[in-house]
C-alpha positions as CSV (number, residue, x, y, z in Angstrom):
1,X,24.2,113.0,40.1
2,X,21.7,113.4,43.3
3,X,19.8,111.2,41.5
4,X,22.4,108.2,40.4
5,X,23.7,108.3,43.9
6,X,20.3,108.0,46.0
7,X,20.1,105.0,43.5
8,X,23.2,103.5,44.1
9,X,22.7,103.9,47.9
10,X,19.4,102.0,47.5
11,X,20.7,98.9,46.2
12,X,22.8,97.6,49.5
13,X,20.2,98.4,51.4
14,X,17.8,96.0,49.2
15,X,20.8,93.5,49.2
16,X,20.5,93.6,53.3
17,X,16.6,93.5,53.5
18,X,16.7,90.1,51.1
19,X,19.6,88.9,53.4
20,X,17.3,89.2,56.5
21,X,14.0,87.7,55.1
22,X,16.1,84.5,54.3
23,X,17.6,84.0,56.9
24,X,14.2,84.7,58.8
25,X,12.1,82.2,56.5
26,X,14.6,79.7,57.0
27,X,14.5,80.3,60.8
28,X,11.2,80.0,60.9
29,X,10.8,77.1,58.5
30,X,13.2,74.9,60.9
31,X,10.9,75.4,63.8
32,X,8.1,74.6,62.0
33,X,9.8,71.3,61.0
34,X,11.0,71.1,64.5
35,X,7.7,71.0,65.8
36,X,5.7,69.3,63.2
37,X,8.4,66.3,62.0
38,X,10.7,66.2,66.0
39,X,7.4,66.6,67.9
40,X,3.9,66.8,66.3
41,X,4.2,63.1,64.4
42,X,6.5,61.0,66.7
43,X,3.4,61.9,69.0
44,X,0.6,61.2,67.0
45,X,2.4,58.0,66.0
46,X,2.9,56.9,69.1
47,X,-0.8,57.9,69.6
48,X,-2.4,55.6,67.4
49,X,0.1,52.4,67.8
50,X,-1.2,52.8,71.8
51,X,-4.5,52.8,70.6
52,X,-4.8,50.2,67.5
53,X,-1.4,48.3,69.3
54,X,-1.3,48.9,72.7
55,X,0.6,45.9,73.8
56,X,3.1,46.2,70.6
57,X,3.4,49.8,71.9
58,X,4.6,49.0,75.2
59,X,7.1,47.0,74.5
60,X,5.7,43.8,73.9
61,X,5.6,43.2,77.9
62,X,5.3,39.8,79.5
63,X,3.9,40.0,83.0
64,X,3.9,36.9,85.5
65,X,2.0,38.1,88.7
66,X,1.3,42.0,87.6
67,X,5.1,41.8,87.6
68,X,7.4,42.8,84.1
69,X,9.1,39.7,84.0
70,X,10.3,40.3,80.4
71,X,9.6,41.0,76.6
72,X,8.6,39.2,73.8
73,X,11.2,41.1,71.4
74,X,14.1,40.2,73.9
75,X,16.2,36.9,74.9
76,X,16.9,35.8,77.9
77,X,19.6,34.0,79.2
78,X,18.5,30.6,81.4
79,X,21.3,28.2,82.7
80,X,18.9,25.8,84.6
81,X,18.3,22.3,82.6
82,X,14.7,23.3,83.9
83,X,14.6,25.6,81.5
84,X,14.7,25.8,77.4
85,X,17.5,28.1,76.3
86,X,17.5,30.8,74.0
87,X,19.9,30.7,70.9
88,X,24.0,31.3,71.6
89,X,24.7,35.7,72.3
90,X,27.2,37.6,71.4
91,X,25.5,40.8,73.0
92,X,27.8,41.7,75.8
93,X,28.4,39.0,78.2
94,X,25.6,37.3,76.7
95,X,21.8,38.4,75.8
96,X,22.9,42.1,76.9
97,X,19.9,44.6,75.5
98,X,22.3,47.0,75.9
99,X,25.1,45.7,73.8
100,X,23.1,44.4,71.1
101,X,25.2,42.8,68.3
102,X,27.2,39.9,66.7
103,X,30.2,38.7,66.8
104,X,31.4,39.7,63.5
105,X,33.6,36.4,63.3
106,X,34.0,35.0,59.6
107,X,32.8,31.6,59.3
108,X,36.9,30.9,58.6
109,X,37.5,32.3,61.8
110,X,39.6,29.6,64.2
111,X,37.9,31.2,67.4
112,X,34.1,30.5,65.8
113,X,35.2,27.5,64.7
114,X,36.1,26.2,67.8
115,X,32.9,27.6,69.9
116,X,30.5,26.0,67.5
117,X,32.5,22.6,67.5
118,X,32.5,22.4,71.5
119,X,28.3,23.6,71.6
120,X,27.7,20.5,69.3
121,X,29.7,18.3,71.3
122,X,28.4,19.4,74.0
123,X,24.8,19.2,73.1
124,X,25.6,16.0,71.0
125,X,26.4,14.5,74.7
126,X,23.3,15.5,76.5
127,X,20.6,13.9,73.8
128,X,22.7,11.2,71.9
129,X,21.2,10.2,68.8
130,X,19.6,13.1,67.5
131,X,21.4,15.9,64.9
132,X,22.2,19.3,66.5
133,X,20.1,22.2,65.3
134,X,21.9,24.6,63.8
135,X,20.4,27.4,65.9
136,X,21.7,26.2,68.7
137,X,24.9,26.8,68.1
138,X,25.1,30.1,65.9
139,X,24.2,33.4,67.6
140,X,21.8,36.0,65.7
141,X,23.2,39.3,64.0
142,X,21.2,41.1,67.3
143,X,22.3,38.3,69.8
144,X,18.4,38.9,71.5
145,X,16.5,36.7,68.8
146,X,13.5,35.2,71.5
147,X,12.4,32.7,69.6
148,X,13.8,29.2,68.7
149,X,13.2,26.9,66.1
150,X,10.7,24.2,67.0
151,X,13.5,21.6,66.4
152,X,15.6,23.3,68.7
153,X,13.2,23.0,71.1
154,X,11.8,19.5,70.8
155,X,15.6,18.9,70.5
156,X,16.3,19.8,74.4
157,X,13.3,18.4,75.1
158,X,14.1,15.1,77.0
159,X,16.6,17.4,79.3
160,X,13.8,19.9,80.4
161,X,11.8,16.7,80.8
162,X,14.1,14.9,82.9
163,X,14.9,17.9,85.3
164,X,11.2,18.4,85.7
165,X,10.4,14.9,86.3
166,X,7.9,15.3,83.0
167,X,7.4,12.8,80.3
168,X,8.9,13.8,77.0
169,X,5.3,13.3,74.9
170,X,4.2,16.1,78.1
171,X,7.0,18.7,77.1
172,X,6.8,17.8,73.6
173,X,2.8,18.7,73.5
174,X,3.8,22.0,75.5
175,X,6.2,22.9,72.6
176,X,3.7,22.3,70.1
177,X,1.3,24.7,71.4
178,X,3.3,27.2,71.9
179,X,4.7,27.3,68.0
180,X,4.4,30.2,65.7
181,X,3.8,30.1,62.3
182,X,5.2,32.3,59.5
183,X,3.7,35.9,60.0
184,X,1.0,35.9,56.7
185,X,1.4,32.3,56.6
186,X,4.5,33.1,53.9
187,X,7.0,35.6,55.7
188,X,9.7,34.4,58.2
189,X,10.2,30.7,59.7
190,X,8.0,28.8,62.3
191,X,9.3,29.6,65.8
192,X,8.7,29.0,69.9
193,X,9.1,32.3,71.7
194,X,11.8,30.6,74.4
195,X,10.6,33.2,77.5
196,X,6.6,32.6,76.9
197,X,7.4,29.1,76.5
198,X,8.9,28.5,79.9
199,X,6.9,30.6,81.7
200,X,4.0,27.8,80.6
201,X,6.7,25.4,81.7
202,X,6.8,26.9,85.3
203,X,2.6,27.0,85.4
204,X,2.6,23.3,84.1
205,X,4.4,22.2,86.7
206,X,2.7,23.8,89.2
C-alpha cells in the first residue's frame, strides 16, 4: 500500500511540473517572437530600404528650398488656374492623408451622377472642343492618387497657359518631360506626377 500510494501521489505532481514548463516555453517563445518578428526585422528592414532606398524610405519627400513642401505618394489639392490639378478626392474634405478613402458611391448612384455631370460641364466650358478625360472627373479608391494622366494634363493645358501668360506648345513641352512611363515598361499606365509637375511650372516661370 506505501508503495501504490507514493505512486499515486507522484503522478499530480508530474501533471503540475508539465503544466509549468508549457506555460514557460510558451512564455518564452512569445518574447522571442516579440523581439525577433515586432522588433528585430521591422528594424533591419527599415535598415536596408534607408540604405539601398533612402529617398523611398523617407517618404518619397519633395523639397523646394531645403523645405518639405510635399510627397510624391500624396495629392495635393491646388485651386489656382496657375496650377494643374490633381484628380477629384473623396478623402475628407478633399486630398485629406488622414482620411484616405473613396466615396463608395455605385456608378447608379444619383449623387455621383450628378458630381461627375457638373465636373464635365464645367471643364467642357473652360477648353471647348476637346473630350473630357475621364480622370478628371472620377476620384481614386485612396482619393491621394499624385499622378495624372498625360491627357489630363495636356487637357488643362491652355488654362495653366493662359494664367501664366505661357504659350500652350511651352506648357505642353513641360508636360512632356515630366511623363512617366509604365514601371518595367509593362506594369501600370503612363502618368505626370501633378506636385513635381508644377513645382517645374513655378521654376519655369521664374
Amino acid at each position: 500500500m506505501h508503495a501504490t500510494a507514493t505512486m499515486a501521489s507522484s503522478k499530480p505532481s508530474q501533471a503540475a511540473t508539465g503544466k509549468h514548463s508549457v506555460w514557460r516555453t510558451s512564455i518564452r517563445f512569445t518574447i522571442l517572437a516579440t523581439l525577433l518578428f515586432g522588433i528585430g526585422y521591422p528594424l533591419l528592414v527599415t535598415g536596408i530600404a534607408g540604405i539601398v532606398f533612402p529617398h523611398k524610405a523617407a517618404g518619397s519627400l519633395i523639397l523646394k528650398n531645403g523645405e518639405v513642401v510635399g510627397s510624391e505618394l500624396l495629392a495635393q489639392s491646388f485651386s489656382s488656374d496657375r496650377y494643374f490639378h490633381p484628380r477629384p478626392s473623396a478623402a475628407g474634405n478633399g486630398h485629406d492623408p488622414t482620411s484616405s478613402g473613396g466615396s463608395n458611391l455605385a456608378q447608379s448612384n444619383a449623387k455621383l451622377v450628378q458630381r461627375i455631370q457638373s465636373d464635365i460641364d464645367k471643364l467642357a466650358a473652360q477648353n471647348p472642343g476637346h473630350p473630357v478625360p475621364i480622370d478628371a472627373v472620377t476620384t481614386s479608391g485612396s482619393g491621394l492618387d499624385p499622378d495624372v494622366t498625360p491627357d489630363n494634363a495636356y487637357f488643362q493645358a491652355p488654362v495653366v497657359a493662359k494664367a501664366r501668360g505661357l504659350s500652350e506648345p511651352e506648357v505642353r513641352q513641360l508636360i512632356e518631360q515630366h511623363i512617366t512611363g509604365r514601371t518595367l515598361g509593362v506594369l501600370g499606365e503612363p502618368r505626370v506626377n501633378v506636385l513635381e509637375l508644377n513645382l517645374a511650372l513655378d521654376n519655369f516661370s521664374k
